[in-house]
N, C-alpha and C positions, 0 to 999 in steps of 0.2 A: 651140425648145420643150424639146429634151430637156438642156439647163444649166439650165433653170428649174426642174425633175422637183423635185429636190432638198429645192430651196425649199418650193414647192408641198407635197412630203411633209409636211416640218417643220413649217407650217401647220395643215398637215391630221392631224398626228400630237398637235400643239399643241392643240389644240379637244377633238380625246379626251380626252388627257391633262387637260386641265379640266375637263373634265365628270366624268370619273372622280373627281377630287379635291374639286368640289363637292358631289358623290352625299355624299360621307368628310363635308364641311363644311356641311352645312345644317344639321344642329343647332345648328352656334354660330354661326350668319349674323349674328343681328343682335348677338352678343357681338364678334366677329373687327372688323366694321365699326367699332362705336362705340371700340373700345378706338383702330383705327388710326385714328380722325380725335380721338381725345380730347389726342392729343399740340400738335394746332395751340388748344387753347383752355387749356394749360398742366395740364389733369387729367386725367393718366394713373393706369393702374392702380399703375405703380413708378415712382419717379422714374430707375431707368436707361431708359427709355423714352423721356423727354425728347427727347432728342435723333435722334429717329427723325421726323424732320420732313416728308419727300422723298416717301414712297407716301398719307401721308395729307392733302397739299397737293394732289398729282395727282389723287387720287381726289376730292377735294373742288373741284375747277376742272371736273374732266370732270362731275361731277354738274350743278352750276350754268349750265355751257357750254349743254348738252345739256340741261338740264332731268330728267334722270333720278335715279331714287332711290340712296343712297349704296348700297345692295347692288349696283345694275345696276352703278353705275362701279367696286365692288370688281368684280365678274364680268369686265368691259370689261379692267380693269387684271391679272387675274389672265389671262387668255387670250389678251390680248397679251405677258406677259410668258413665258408657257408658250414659244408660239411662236418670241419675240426666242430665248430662251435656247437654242430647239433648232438654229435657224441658227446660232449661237455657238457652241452642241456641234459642229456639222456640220462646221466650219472648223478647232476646235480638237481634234477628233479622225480626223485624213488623212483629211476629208471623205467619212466611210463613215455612210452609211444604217443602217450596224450598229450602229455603236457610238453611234450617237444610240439607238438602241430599246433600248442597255444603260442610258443615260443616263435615259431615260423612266421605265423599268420597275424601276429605284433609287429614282426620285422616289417615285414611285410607293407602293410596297413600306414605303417607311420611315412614309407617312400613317398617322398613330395615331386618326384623328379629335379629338386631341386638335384648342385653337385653333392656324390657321394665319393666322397677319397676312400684310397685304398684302407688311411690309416683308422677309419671306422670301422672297417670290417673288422682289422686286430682289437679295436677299442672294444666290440662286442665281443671277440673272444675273450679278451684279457678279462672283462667284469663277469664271462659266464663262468670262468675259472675262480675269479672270486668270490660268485656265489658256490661254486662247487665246495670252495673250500672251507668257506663260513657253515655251508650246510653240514661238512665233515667235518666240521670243527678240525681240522690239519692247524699243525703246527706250527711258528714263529717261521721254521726257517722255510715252510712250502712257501708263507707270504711274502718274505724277505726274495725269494727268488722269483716267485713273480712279478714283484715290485720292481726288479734291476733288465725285468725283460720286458716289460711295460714302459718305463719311464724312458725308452729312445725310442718310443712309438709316440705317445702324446701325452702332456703333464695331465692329462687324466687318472697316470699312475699315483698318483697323490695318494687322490682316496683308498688304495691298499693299505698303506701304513696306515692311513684315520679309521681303519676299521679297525687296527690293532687298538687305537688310543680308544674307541668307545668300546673293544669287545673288553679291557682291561678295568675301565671305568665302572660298569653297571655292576650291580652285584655282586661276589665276592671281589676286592679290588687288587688288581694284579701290577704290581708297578714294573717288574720284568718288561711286558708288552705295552704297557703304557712308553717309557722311557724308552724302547728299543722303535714302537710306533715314530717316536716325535723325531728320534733319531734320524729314523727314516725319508724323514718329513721334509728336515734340513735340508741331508741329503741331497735329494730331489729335487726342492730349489735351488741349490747350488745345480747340481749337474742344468739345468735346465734353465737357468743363466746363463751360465759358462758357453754353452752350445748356442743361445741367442747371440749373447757379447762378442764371439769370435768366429764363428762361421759365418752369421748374414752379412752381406757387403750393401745389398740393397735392392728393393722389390723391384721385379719386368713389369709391372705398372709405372710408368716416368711421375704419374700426379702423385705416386706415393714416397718415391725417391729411399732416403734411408730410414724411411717411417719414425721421424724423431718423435711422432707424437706419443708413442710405446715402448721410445728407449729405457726409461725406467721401471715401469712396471712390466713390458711385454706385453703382458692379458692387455683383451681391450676390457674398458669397465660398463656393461652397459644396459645397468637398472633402470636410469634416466629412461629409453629409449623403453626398454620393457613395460613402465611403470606408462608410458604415451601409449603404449598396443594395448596396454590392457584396457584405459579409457577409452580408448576409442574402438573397443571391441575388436582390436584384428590379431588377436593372438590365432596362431595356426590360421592365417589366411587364406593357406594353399587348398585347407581342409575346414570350412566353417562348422560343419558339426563335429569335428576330431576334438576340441575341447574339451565337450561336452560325454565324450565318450573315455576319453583316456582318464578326465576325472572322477566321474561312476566307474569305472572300472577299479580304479587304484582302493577306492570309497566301499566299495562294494569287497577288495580282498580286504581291506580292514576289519569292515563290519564282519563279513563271514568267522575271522581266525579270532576277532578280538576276546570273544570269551574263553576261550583255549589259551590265552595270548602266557608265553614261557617270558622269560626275562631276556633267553635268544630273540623273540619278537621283537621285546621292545625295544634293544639295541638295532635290528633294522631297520622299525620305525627312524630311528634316530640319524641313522645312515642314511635313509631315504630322504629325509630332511634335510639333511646334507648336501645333496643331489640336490635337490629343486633348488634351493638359495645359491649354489653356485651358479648354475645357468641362469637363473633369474639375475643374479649379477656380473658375471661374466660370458655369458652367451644371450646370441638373441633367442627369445622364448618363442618364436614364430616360425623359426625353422627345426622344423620338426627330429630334424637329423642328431640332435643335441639331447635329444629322449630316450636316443636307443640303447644305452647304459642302465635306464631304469627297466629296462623290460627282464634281464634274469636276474635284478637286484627283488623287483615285486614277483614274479613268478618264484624264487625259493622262498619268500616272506611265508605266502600259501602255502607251501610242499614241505614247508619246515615242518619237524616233529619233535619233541622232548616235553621235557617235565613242565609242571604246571609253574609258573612264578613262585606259589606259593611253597610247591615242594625244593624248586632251586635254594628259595632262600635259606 
């Protein structure tokens, strides 16, 4: 019984943590739902949406399975995925009780009330999975299959492979994982074209029509827009001291680890940087929602453990 305690917590830490997040999400219930299953009938709000296929297929199966309403299957889907994701913390962080309730109480913390799509919840599973497996150092083909079950969730699947291209880069240089990274890379924009270009017909917003102003690129681009929150001080609006906290924090696991710092560090570091310039250029940096990716990318940063840089080299 007491190898399964663990488990058990995480479950049971999982259901809270949902419910807390629901209490934050009833106001936008039946917005959050319809928008995640509007991608399976080609009319979404943005056509980068499109291709977020994966939570609003599942949620639409478990409804009809079951007979239940698509709120219950989003609820069903968000509460197992709590859970999945904190046994994934648990593993991916030397399997400490603790730093799952750091991982929680981050989730947590960053809920704006703004909308939370289903396909975030997968989004945070899928990167706690990728820290699991950068911290296990797992193999090309664990990522390669994470990658292909991620990338019909949200082109957030990207950065899987880009982990392969910098974890191949630093230090001894692996062009296997580099070349099989970039490969990947491809890949994934194609698939995630292909899925924008011929499934969206055109957004149930009428002012947005068939969003021609993202038929080329998809992504919206929107640093301009970021680069105005930050002068004018309204980054994290929802939350005015949250800035201020999520950057000591991040500042503070740096300082702690950086004299210990492995060459595995410093390629998170590099990751991490990764993460912030994409949202900084393709997301707004003021919804908070867009940060929850960095939460088990900087908690394995801290939990990680190997050789000194000096002895890697």
């Amino acid at each position: 019984m007491k190898k399964y305690f663990p488990y058990i917590m995480c479950i049971v830490l999982g259901y809270l943590e949902f419910r807390i997040i629901w209490c934050i999400q009833v106001p936008n219930a039946i917005t959050i739902v319809n928008e995640t299953l509007s991608v399976l009938s080609g009319n979404p709000f943005w056509r980068a949406y499109q291709n977020r296929l994966m939570s609003g297929f599942i949620i639409q199966q478990i409804s009809t399975v079951f007979s239940i309403t698509d709120i219950r299957a989003y609820q069903v889907v968000g509460l197992f995925m709590c859970s999945i994701s904190n046994i994934a913390a648990y593993h991916a962080f030397k399997k400490s009780l603790h730093n799952v309730m750091y991982f929680i109480v981050a989730f947590i913390f960053l809920q704006s009330g703004r909308e939370f799509y289903a396909w975030d919840y997968f989004d945070l599973l899928f990167f706690t999975l990728l820290a699991l497996g950068i911290s296990q150092r797992k193999s090309i083909f664990y990522f390669t299959v994470l990658f292909f079950a991620a990338i019909f969730n949200r082109e957030s699947a990207l950065f899987i492979p880009l982990w392969l291209v910098i974890d191949g880069s630093f230090g001894t240089t692996n062009w296997k994982k580099i070349l099989f990274g970039i490969c990947l890379i491809l890949c994934g924009v194609f698939i995630v074209t292909f899925l924008r270009e011929h499934l969206f017909i055109a957004s149930h917003m009428e002012r947005i029509g068939v969003d021609e102003s993202h038929q080329f690129f998809g992504n919206h681009f929107c640093l301009t827009d970021n680069i105005l929150s930050l002068s004018h001080d309204k980054i994290f609006y929802d939350f005015d001291f949250m800035k201020y906290i999520v950057a000591g924090f991040i500042f503070w696991i740096v300082l702690r680890t950086w004299k210990d710092a492995t060459i595995q560090h410093y390629k998170i570091v590099v990751f991490i940087i990764s993460l912030i310039a994409s949202n900084v250029c393709f997301a707004l940096i003021n919804e908070t929602r867009v940060w929850f990716t960095l939460i088990p990318i900087c908690l394995m940063y801290y939990t990680f453990e190997g050789e000194t840089a000096e002895q890697e080299l």
